[in-house]
NUTIRO-86906 format. One record per residue (C-alpha): x negated, y negated, z negated; residue in three letters. Coordinates in steps of 0.1 Angstrom, whole numbers. Each point is the difference from the previous one (the first is absolute). Example, Ala and Ser with C-alpha at 12.3 -4.5 7.8 and 13.67 -1.06 7.14 Angstrom:
REM residues 2
> px, py, pz, r
> -123, 45, -78, ALA
> -14, -34, 7, SER
REM end
This chain:
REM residues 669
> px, py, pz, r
> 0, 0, 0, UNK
> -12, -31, 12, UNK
> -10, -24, -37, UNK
> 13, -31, 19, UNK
> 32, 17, -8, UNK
> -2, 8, -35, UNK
> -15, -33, -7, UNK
> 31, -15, 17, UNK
> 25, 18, -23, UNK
> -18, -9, -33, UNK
> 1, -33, 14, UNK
> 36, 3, 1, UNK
> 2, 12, -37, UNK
> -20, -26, -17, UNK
> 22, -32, 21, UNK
> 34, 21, -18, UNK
> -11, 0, -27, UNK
> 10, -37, -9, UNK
> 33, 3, 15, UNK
> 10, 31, -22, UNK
> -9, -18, -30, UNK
> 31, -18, 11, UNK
> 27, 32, -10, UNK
> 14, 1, 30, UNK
> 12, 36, -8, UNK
> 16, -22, -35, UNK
> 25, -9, 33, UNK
> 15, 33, 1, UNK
> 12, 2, -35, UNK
> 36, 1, 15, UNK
> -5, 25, 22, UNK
> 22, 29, -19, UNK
> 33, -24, -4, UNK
> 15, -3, 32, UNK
> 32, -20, -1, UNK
> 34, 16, 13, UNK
> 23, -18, 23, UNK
> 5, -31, 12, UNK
> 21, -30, -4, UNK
> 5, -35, 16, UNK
> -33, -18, -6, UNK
> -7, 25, -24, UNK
> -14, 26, 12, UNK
> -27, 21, -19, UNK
> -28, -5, 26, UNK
> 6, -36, -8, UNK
> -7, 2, -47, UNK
> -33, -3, -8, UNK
> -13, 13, -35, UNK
> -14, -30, -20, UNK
> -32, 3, 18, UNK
> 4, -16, 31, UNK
> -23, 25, 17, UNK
> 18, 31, -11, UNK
> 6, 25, 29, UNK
> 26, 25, 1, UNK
> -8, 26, 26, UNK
> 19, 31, 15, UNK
> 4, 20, 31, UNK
> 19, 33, 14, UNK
> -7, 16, 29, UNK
> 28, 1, 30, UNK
> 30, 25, -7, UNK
> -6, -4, -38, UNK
> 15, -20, -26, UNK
> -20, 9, -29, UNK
> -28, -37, -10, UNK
> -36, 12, -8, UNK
> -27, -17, -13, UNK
> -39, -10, 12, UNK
> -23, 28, -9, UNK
> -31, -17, -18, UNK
> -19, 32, -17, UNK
> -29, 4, 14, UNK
> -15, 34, -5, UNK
> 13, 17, 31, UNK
> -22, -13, 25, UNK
> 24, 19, 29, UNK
> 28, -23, -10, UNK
> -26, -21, 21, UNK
> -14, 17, 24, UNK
> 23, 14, 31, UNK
> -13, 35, 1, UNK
> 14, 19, -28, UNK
> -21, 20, -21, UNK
> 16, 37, 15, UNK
> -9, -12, 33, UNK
> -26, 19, 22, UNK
> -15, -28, 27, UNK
> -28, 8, 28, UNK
> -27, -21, -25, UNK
> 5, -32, 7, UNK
> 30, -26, -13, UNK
> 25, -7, 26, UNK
> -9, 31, 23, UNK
> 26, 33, 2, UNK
> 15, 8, -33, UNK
> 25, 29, -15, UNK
> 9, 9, -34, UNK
> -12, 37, -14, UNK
> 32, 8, -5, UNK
> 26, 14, 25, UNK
> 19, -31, 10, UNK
> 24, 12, 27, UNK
> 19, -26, 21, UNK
> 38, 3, -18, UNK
> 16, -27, 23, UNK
> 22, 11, 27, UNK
> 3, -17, 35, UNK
> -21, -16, 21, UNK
> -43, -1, -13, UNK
> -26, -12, 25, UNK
> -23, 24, -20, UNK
> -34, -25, -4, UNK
> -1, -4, -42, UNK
> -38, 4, -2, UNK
> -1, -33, -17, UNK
> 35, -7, -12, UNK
> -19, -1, -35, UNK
> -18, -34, 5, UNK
> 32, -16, 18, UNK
> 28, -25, -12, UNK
> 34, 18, 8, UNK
> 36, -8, -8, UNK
> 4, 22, -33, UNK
> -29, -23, -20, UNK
> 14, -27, 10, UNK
> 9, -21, -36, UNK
> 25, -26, 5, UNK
> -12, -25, -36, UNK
> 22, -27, -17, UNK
> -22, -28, -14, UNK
> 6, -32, -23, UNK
> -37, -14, 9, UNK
> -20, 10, 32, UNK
> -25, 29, -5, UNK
> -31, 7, 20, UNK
> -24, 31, -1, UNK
> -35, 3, 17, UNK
> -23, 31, 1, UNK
> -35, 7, 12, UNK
> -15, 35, -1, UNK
> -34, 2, 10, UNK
> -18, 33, 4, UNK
> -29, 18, 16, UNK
> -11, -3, 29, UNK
> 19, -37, 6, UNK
> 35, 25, -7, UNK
> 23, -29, -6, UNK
> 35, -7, -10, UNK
> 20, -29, -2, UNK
> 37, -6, -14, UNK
> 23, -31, 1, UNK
> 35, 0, -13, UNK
> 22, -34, -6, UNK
> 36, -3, -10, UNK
> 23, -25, -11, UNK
> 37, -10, -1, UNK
> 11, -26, 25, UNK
> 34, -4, -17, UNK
> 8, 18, -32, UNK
> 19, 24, 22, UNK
> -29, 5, 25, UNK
> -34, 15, 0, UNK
> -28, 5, 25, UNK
> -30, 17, -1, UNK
> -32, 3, 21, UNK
> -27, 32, 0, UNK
> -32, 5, 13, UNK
> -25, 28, 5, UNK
> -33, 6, 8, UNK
> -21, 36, 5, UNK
> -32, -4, 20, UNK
> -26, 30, -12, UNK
> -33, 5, 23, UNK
> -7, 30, -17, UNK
> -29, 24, -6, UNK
> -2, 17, 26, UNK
> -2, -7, 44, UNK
> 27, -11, 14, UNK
> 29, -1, -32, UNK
> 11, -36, -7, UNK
> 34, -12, -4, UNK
> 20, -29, 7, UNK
> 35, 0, -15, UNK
> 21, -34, 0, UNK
> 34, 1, -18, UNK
> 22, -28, -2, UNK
> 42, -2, -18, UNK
> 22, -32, 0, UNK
> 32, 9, -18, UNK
> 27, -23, -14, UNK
> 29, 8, -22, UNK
> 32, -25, -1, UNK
> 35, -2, -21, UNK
> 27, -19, 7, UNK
> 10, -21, -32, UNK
> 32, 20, 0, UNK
> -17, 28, 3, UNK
> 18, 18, 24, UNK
> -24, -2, 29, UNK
> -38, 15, 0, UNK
> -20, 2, 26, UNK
> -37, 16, -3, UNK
> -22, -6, 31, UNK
> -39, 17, 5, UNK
> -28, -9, 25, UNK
> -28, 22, -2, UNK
> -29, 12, 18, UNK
> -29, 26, 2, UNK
> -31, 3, 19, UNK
> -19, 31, -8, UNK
> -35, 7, 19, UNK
> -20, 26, -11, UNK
> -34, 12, 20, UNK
> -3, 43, 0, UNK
> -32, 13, 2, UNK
> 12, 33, 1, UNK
> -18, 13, -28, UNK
> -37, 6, -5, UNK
> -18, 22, 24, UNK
> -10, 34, -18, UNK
> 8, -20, -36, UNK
> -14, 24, -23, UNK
> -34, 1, 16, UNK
> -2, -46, 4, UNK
> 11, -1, -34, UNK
> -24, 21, -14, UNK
> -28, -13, 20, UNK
> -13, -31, -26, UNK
> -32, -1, 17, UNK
> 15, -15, 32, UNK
> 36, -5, -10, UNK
> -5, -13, -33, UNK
> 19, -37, 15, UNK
> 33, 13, 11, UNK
> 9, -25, 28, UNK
> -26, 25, 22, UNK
> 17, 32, 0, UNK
> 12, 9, 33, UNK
> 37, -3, 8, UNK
> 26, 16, 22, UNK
> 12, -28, 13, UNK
> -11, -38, 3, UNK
> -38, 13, -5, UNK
> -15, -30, 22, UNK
> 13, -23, -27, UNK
> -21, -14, -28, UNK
> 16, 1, -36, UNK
> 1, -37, -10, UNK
> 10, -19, -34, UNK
> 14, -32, 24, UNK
> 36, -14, -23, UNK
> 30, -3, 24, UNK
> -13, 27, 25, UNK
> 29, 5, 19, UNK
> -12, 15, 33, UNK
> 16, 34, 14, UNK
> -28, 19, 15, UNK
> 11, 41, -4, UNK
> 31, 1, -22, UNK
> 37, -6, -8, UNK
> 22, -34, 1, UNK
> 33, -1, -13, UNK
> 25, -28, -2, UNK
> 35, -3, -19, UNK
> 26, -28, 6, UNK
> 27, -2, -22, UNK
> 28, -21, -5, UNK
> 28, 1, -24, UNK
> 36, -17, -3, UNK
> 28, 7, -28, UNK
> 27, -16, -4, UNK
> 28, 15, -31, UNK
> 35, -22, -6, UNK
> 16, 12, -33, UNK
> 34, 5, -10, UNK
> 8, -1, -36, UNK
> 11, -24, -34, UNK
> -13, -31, -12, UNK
> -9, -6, -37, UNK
> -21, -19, -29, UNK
> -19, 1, -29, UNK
> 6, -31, -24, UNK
> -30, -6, -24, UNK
> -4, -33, -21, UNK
> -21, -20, 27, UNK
> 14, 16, 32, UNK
> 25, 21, 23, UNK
> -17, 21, 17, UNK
> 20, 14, 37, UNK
> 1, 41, 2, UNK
> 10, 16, 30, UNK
> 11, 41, 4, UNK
> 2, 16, 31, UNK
> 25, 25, 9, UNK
> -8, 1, 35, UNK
> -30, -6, 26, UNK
> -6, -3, 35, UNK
> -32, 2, 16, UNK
> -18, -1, 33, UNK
> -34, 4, 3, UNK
> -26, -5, 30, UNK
> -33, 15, 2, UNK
> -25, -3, 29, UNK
> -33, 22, 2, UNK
> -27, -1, 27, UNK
> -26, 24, -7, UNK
> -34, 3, 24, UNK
> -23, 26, 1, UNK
> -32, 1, 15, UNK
> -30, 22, 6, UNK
> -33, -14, 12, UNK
> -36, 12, 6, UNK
> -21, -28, 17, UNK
> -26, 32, 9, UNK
> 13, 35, 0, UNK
> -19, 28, -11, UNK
> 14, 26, 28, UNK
> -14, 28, -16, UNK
> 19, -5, -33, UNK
> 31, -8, 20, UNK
> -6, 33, 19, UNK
> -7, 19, -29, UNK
> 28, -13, -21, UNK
> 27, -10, 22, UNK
> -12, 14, 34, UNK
> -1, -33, 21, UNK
> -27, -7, 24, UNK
> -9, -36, -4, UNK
> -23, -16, 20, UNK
> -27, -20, -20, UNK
> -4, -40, -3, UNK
> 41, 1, 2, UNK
> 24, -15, -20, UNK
> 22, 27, -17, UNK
> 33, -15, -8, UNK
> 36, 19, -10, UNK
> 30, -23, -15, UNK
> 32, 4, -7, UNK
> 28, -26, -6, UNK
> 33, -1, -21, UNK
> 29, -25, -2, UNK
> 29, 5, -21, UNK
> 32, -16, -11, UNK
> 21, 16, -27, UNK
> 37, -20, -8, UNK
> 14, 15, -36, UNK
> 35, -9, -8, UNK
> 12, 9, -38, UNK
> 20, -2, -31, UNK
> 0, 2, -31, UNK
> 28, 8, -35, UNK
> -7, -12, -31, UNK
> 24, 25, -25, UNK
> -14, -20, -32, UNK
> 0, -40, 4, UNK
> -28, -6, -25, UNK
> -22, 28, 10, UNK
> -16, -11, 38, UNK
> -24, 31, -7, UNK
> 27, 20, 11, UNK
> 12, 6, 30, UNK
> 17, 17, 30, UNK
> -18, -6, 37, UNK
> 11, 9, 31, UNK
> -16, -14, 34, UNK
> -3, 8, 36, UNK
> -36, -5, 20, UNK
> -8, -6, 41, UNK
> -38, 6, 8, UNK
> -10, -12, 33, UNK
> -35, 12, 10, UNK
> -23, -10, 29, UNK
> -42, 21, 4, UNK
> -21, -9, 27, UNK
> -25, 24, 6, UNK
> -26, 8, 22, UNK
> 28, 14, 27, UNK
> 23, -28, -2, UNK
> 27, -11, -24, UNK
> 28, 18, -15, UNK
> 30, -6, -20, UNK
> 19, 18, -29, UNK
> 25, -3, -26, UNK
> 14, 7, -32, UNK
> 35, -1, -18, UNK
> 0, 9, -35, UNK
> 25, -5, -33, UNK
> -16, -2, -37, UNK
> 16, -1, -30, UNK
> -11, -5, -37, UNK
> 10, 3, -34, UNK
> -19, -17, -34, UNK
> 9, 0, -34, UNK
> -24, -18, -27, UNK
> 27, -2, -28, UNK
> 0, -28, -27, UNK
> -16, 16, -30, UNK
> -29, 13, 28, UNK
> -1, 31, -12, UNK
> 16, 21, 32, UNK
> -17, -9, 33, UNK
> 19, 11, 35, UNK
> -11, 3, 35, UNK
> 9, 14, 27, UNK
> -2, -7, 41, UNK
> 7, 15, 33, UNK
> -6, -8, 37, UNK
> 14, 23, 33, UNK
> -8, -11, 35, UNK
> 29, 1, 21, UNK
> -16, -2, 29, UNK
> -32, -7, 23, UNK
> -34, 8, 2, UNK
> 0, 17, -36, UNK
> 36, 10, 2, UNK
> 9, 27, -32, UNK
> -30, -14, -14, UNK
> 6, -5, -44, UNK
> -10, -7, -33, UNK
> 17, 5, -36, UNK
> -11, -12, -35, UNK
> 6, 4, -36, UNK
> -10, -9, -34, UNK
> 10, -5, -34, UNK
> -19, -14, -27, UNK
> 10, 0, -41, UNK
> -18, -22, -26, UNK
> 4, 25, -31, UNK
> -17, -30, -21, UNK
> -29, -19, -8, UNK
> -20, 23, -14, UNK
> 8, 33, 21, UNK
> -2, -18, 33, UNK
> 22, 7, 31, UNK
> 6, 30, 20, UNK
> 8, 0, 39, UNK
> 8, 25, 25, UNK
> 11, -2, 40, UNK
> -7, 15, 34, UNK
> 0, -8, 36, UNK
> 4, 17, 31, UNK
> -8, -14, 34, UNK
> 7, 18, 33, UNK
> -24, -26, 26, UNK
> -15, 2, 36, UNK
> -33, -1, -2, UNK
> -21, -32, 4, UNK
> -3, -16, 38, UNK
> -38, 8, 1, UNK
> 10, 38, 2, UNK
> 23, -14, 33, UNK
> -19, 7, 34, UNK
> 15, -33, 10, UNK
> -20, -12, -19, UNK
> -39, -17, 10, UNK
> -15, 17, -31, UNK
> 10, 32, 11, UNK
> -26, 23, 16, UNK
> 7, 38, -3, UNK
> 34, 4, 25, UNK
> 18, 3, -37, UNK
> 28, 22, -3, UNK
> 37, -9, -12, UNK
> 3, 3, -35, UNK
> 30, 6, -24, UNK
> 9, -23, -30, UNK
> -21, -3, -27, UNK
> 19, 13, -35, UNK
> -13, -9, -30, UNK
> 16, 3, -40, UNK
> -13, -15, -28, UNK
> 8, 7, -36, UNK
> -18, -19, -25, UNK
> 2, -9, -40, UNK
> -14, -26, -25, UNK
> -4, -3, -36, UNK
> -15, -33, -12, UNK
> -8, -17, -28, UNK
> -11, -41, 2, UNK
> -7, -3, -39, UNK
> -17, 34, 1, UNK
> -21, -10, 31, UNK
> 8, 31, 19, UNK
> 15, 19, 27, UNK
> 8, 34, 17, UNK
> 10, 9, 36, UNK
> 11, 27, 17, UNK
> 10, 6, 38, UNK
> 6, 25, 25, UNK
> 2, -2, 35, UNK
> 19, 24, 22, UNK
> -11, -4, 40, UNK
> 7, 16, 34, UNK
> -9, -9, 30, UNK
> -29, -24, -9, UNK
> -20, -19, 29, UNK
> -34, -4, -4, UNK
> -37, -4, 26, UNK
> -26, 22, 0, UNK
> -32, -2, 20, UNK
> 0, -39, 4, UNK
> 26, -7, 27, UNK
> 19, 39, 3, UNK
> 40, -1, -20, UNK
> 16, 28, -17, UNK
> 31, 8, -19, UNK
> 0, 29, -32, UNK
> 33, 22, 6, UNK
> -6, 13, -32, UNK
> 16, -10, -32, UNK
> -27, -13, -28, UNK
> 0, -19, -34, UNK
> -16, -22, -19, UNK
> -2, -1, -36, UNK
> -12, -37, -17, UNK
> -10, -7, -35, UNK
> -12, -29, -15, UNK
> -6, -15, -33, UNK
> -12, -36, -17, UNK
> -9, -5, -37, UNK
> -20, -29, -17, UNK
> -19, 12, -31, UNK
> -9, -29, -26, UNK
> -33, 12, -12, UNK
> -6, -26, -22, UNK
> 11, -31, -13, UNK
> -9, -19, 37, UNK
> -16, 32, 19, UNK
> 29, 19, 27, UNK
> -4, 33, 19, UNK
> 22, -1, 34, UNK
> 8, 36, 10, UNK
> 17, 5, 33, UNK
> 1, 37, 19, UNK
> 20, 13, 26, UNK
> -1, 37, 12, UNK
> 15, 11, 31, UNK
> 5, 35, 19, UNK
> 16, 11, 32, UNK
> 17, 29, 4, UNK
> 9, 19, 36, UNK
> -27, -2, 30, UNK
> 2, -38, 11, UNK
> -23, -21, 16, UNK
> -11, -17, -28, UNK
> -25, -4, -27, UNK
> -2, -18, -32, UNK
> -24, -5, -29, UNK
> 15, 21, -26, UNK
> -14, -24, -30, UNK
> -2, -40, 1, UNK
> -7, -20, -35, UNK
> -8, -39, -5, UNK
> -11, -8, -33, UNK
> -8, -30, -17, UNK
> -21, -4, -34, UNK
> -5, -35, -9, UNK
> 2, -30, -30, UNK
> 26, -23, 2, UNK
> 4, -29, -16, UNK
> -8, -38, -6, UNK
> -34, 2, -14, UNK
> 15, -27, -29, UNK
> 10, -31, 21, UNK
> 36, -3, 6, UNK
> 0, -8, 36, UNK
> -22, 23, 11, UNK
> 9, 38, 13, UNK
> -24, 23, 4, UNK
> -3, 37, 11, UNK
> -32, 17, 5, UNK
> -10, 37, 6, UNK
> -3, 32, 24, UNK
> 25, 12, 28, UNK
> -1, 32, 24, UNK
> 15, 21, 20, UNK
> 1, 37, 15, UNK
> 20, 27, 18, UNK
> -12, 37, 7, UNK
> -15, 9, 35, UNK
> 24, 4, 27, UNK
> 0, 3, 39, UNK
> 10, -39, 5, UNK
> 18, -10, 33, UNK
> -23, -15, 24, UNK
> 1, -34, 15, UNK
> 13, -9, 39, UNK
> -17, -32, 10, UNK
> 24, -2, 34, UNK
> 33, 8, -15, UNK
> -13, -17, -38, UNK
> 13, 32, -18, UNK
> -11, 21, -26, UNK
> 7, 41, 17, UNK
> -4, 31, -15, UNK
> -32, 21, 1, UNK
> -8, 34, -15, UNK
> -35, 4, 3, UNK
> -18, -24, -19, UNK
> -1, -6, -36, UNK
> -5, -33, -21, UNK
> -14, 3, -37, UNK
> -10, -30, -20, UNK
> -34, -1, -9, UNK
> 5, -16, -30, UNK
> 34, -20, -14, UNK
> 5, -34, 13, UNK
> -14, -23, -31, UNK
> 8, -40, -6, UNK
> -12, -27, -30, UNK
> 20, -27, -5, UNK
> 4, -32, -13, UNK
> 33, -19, 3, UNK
> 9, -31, -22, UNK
> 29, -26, 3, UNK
> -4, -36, -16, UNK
> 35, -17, 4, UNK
> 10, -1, 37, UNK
> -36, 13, 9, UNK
> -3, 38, 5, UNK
> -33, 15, 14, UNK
> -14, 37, 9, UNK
> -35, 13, -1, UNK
> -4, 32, 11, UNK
> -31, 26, 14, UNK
> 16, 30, 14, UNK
> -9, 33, 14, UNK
> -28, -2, -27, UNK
> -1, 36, 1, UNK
> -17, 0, 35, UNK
> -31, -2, -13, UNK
> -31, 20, 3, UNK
> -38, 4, 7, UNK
> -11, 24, 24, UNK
> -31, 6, 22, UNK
> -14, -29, -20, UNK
> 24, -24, 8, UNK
> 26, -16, -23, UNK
> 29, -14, 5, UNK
> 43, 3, 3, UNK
> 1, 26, 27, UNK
> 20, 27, -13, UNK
> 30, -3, 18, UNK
> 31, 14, -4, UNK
> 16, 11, 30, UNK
> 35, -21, 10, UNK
> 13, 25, 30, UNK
> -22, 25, 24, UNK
> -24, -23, 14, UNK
> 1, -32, -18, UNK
> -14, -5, -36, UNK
> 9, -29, -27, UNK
> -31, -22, -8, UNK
> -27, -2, -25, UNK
> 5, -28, -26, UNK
> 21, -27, 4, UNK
> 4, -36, -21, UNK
> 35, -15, 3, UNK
> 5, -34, -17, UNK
> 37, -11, 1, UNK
> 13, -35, -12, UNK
> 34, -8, -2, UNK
> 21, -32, -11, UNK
> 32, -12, -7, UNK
> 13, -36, 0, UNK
> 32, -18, -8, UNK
> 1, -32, 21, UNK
REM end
C-alpha cells in the first residue's frame, strides 16, 4: 500500500478531531422517540426537544410499516463492508461472490440469471425510505491494501413534514493482488417518500443505478506450483494468469478500464402511488390535537422500469484457453465481445382490506401484474410477456407477540406461464426472557433462468429444453435477543435443478435431492468487558445432485469491548476467524460470470482465515482498523513473508496480508 495513502487518512483523523469535540452525536439524543401523527401545523416532524439540535430519526423499508432505528454498534465490521462474512469471492473485493451455503433462487417468473455480484449492488428490497426532524448526512472511507478503496455517501432530509428524500452513493474500486483482478463498481439510489396531509395518498418513487465491472483473470496458471514458488513468485502480481496475462497488476485509484472481464449495468426506476379509504380521528393532549387517520381500504398502482446490460469483453483473447474451455477459435489481436440486453416494463394494479382499523400491520392484498419484456441479442431482438396475480396476507397483532405472513404469485400467462411461488410463516414471542419461536415454508415451481435459454447470447452448448425448477423449503427459528442467541434449521426439497458444468455446457438433475441446513449464534460474556461470538452452520445433501457444500462453516469472534473509562468513547478490540471443512468448491466461468459445479478438484484451507481489530466510535465518529488474513504467514526456502494463501475457488487464491483502515462519520446539518 502506497504511505501517501495512509498518511492521507491519518490526516483526515487528526482535522476531526476538533469537530467531534463538538458532540455532534449529543444531536441524536431523540432518536428513539419518534412522534405519531400529524396535525395542522403540528405535525411531529415539526416539535423539537428543548435542544434545538435534537434529531429524531427513523426509516422502513418499502412494503413494511414497522419504524427502525440507526445502527451505531460498532463491532461488526460486516455491518460495513458489502461482502458478508459467509461469502466465498475469487480473492479480490468486488470480483464474483457466493455464499457457502445453498442459496437456491425461490422466485418464480422471469430471472435474467447474471447474480454474480448482486452482493455489492443497491436493489429495491434495501431501499429505507427515513423520516427526519433535522437533515442527516453520512460519509465513509475505507482504505485498504493495495489502494482497495471504498467510499459511502448517504443524505436525507424532510422537504415538508410529510416528505422525505434521500440520496446514496457507492464506491468499490479494488486493483487487487494479483494480474489482471481490479474492480470498478459504482452504485447510486435517489428515493423520496411523500404523504398527503390527509393522509390518504402515498406515493414512494426510486431511481437507482448500478455499474458493475470486474476484470477475470481466469485463475492462476498451475496455482499450486506459483504459489509455492517464493523464490520467483514471492510478489503475487507475477503469477501467470489465464486470462488478461499481458496486463501489469497496478495500485492506480479509480482504475476503471475493462481490458478481459465482465461489465454489468442496472437501471431501475420506481413509482407508487396508494389512495386510502378509511376514518378520520384525534388525539387531544394539553398543548395540541393531533389528526389520525385509519384505513379500511387501498388502492395502488405501481410502475417499475429495469434496463439491465451485460457485456463480455477481452481486448486480446487467449485462443487457446477459449478453445480449451469453451471451444471457440479466436483469432489473436481481436476484440472478443458478447452482450446481451434487457428492457422491461412491469404495471401492478392492487388492493388492499384493512379487518382491524387501528392495526395497519394487518392486512389483506390482492393485485394483478403485466410484464412486458424486450432482449436484444447477438441474433436480433425479441419480445415476451408476462401476466401474473399475487396476493398477500400479514398479521403483526397489537400486543406483537403473533407474527403472520403469508404470499402467493401464479402467472397466468406468457413466457413463464404456470410459473409460482407460495409462502408462510408464523412467528410467537413467548416472552422476554424465552425469546421467540418461528416456523414457515415455501415452495416455488420456476422456469429456469434466461441464461439456460439458447436464445440467449451467453449460451454456447446448443442447451436442451428444460422443465420447471421445484423447490420446498421448511425452515424453524428459536431466538433469544436478551440471551444473545439463535438457532436455525432448514430443509430443502428440489427436483429438477438447473445447474453448468464444464464452463459453458447446461444440465438439469431428474433426480429428487435434499438439503438439510443448521445453524446457530451465541455470544458468551467471558468477563466483565471480554465476549466470545460463536456462529456455525452445518449442512448435508442427501440424494445424487449436482452439488457440493462445505459440511462445516464457523465465524467467531473473541474480543474486549468497552469504553476504556471515557464516556464518549466505544471501543472494541480483539481476534476474529473463520473456517469451513474441505470440499470440491464450484469453479468460476469468466464468459458466463458463474460459479459451476466441478467434481474433481478439492479446496482445503491451509490454515483459518485470522483478523486483529481495532474499532472505536467518539460521538458521530466511528473508525476501523483491521489486518486480516494474518494467518497467511510463513517463511520458507528462506524467505519470509504473508504467502500462505488460502484458496478462494479452483484456481484463484485469497491474498496474503491485508491492512483495511475504514473512517466513517455522521453529521446533523
Amino acid at each position: 500500500m502506497r504511505k501517501s495513502a495512509y498518511i492521507f487518512s491519518l490526516v483526515l483523523m487528526v482535522i476531526t478531531l476538533p469537530v467531534l469535540a463538538q458532540d455532534p452525536m449529543g444531536r441524536l439524543r431523540g432518536m428513539g422517540r419518534m412522534g405519531a401523527g400529524g396535525s395542522k401545523g403540528q405535525d411531529s416532524l415539526k416539535r423539537r426537544d428543548s435542544n434545538e439540535d435534537s434529531i429524531t430519526i427513523r426509516y422502513r423499508y418499502l412494503d413494511t410499516s414497522r419504524l427502525q432505528m440507526l445502527d451505531s454498534s460498532i463491532v461488526d465490521f460486516y455491518a460495513r463492508y458489502p461482502l458478508p462474512v459467509d461469502y466465498t469471492s475469487l480473492g479480490n473485493l468486488g470480483t464474483a461472490a457466493r455464499p457457502y451455503g445453498f442459496a437456491p433462487r425461490m422466485v418464480s417468473g422471469w430471472d435474467h440469471g447474471f447474480h454474480a455480484f448482486d452482493v455489492y449492488k443497491l436493489g429495491i428490497d434495501k431501499v429505507r425510505f427515513f423520516q427526519t426532524t433535522r437533515p442527516y448526512s453520512e460519509m465513509g472511507y475505507l482504505l485498504g491494501s493495495r489502494s482497495e478503496q471504498m467510499i459511502h455517501l448517504l443524505h436525507t432530509q424532510n422537504i415538508k413534514p410529510n416528505w422525505n428524500f434521500a440520496f446514496q452513493y457507492r464506491l468499490i474500486n479494488a486493483p487487487g493482488f494479483f494480474k489482471n483482478q481490479n474492480t470498478n463498481h459504482n452504485s447510486y439510489l435517489f428515493n423520496s417518500d411523500y404523504q398527503s396531509r390527509n393522509r390518504r395518498y402515498h406515493l414512494y418513487f426510486i431511481a437507482m443505478g448500478n455499474s458493475m465491472q470486474s476484470n477475470e483473470n481466469g485463475g492462476i496458471k498451475n496455482d499450486q506450483d506459483y504459489l509455492n514458488n517464493l523464490t520467483t513468485y514471492k510478489e503475487r502480481s507475477t503469477i501467470p494468469v489465464q486470462l488478461g496475462d499481458y496486463v501489469q497488476a497496478g495500485t492506480s485509484f479509480l482504475n476503471s478500464k475493462l481490458n478481459t472481464g465482465n461489465r454489468q449495468r442496472y437501471s431501475n426506476f420506481f413509482l407508487r402511488q396508494q389512495y386510502d379509504l378509511g376514518k378520520k380521528d384525534s388525539l387531544v393532549t394539553d398543548s395540541t390535537v393531533i389528526q389520525l387517520f385509519y384505513p379500511k381500504f387501498r388502492m395502488e398502482h405501481t410502475i417499475q422500469y429495469n434496463r439491465y446490460r451485460f457485456r463480455y469483453y477481452d481486448s486480446r483473447p487467449d485462443t487457446p484457453f477459449y478453445v480449451k474451455n469453451y471451444n471457440f477459435l479466436l483469432t489473436p489481436q481481436n476484440d472478443f465481445n458478447i452482450e446481451e440486453e434487457w428492457n422491461e416494463l412491469v404495471n401492478d394494479f392492487s388492493l388492499y382490506s384493512f379487518p382491524d382499523d387501528k392495526n395497519p400491520q394487518q392486512f389483506l392484498k390482492a393485485g394483478i401484474s403485466l410484464q412486458n419484456l424486450s432482449g436484444l441479442f447477438t441474433d436480433g431482438k425479441r419480445t415476451y410477456y408476462n401476466m401474473f396475480l399475487h396476493g398477500e396476507y400479514r398479521n403483526k397483532t397489537k400486543n406483537k407477540k403473533w407474527d403472520l405472513e403469508a404470499n402467493g404469485r401464479f402467472y397466468l400467462a406468457g413466457f413463464n406461464n404456470a410459473d409460482f411461488d407460495v409462502s408462510g410463516s408464523l412467528k410467537r414471542v413467548i416472552s422476554k426472557k424465552l425469546g421467540a419461536i418461528q416456523v414457515g415454508m415455501q415452495n416455488v415451481n420456476r422456469t429456469p433462468s434466461f441464461i439456460f435459454d439458447n436464445a440467449g447470447s451467453f449460451s454456447f452448448g446448443n442447451q436442451p429444453a428444460f422443465n420447471k425448477e421445484n423447490i420446498t423449503r421448511i425452515f424453524g427459528a428459536i431466538e433469544n435477543d436478551e440471551g444473545r442467541w439463535r438457532i436455525a434449521a432448514s430443509y430443502f426439497l428440489v427436483s429438477n435443478y438447473t445447474y453448468f458444468y464444464e464452463y459453458y455446457k447446461a444440465g438439469q438433475s431428474s433426480g429428487l435431492f435434499n438439503v438439510l441446513e443448521l445453524g446457530g449464534q451465541k455470544t458468551f460474556r467471558v468477563g466483565k468487558r471480554w465476549h466470545w461470538m460463536v456462529r456455525l452452520q452445518m449442512q448435508q445433501k442427501a440424494g445424487n445432485a449436482p452439488l457440493n457444500l462445505p459440511l462445516f462453516f464457523t465465524h467467531q469472534r473473541f474480543g474486549y469491548e468497552g469504553t476504556l473509562g471515557f464516556k464518549n468513547l466505544r471501543f472494541a478490540t480483539g481476534l476474529e476467524g473463520r473456517y469451513y471443512t474441505s470440499y470440491k468448491a464450484d469453479q468460476y466461468s469468466p464468459l458466463l460470470s458463474r460459479f459451476f459445479y466441478q467434481n474433481s478438484q478439492t479446496v482445503s484451507m491451509n490454515l483459518p482465515d485470522i483478523a486483529a481489530y481495532v474499532h472505536f466510535r467518539i460521538r458521530s465518529f466511528a473508525a476501523y482498523v483491521r489486518a486480516e488474513n494474518i494467518n497467511t504467514v510463513r517463511a520458507k526456502d528462506g524467505v519470509f513473508g504473508f504467502t500462505n494463501n488460502n484458496p478462494a475457488a479452483p484456481g484463484y487464491a485469497y491474498p496474503g496480508l491485508q491492512i483495511r483502515i475504514g473512517i466513517f462519520w455522521s453529521f446533523v446539518n
